[in-house]
Residue, then its C-alpha position, 0 to 999 in steps of 0.5 A: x200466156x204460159x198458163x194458157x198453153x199449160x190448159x191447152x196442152x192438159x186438155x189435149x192429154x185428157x182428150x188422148x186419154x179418152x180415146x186410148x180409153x175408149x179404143x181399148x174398151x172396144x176392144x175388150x168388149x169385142x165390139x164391131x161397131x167400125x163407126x165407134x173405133x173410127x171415132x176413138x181413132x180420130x180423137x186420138x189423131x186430132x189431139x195428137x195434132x193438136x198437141x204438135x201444133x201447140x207445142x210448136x205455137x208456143x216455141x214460137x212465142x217463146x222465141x219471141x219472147x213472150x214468155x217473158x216479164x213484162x217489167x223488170x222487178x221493182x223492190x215493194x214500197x218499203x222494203x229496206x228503203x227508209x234507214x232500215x226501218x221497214x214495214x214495221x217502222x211506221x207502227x204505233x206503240x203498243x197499249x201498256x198492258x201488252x208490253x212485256 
């Protein structure tokens, strides 16, 4: 659930960054054109927007505990439970010539 809040808020940071981009490159061309700034405005307001309401969604999952485990961790199969011997108790005997 976190990595899609993680996406979600990347993806509204590009989309505020190709606004301010491109709000700033119609000012620097000395471009009139009302309807592109209106354009740039409104993407940079819509990500601001939307960035709030992720940020305050993903409190609110995280509240209630969403963001947590599902399970409790569990030691793997192996793992110090048989007389120490571990992973490596169960192996064969190597071949002859690669002893030392």
């Amino acid at each position: 659930m976190i990595f899609h809040v993680d996406m979600a808020f990347a993806l509204e940071l590009i989309a505020f960054a190709m606004g301010f981009l491109l709000l700033v490159a119609i000012k620097q061309s000395q471009m009139t054109c009302k309807a592109t700034k209106a354009a740039a405005f409104f993407v940079i307001i819509a990500s601001v927007l939307s960035m709030l309401c992720t940020v305050y969604f993903a409190s609110q999952y995280r509240n209630a505990g969403m963001f947590e485990p599902r399970a409790p961790m569990m030691p793997m199969q192996g793992m110090g439970q048989t007389n120490g011997m571990g992973m490596m108790g169960n192996m064969p005997e190597p071949p002859p010539t690669m002893k030392k």
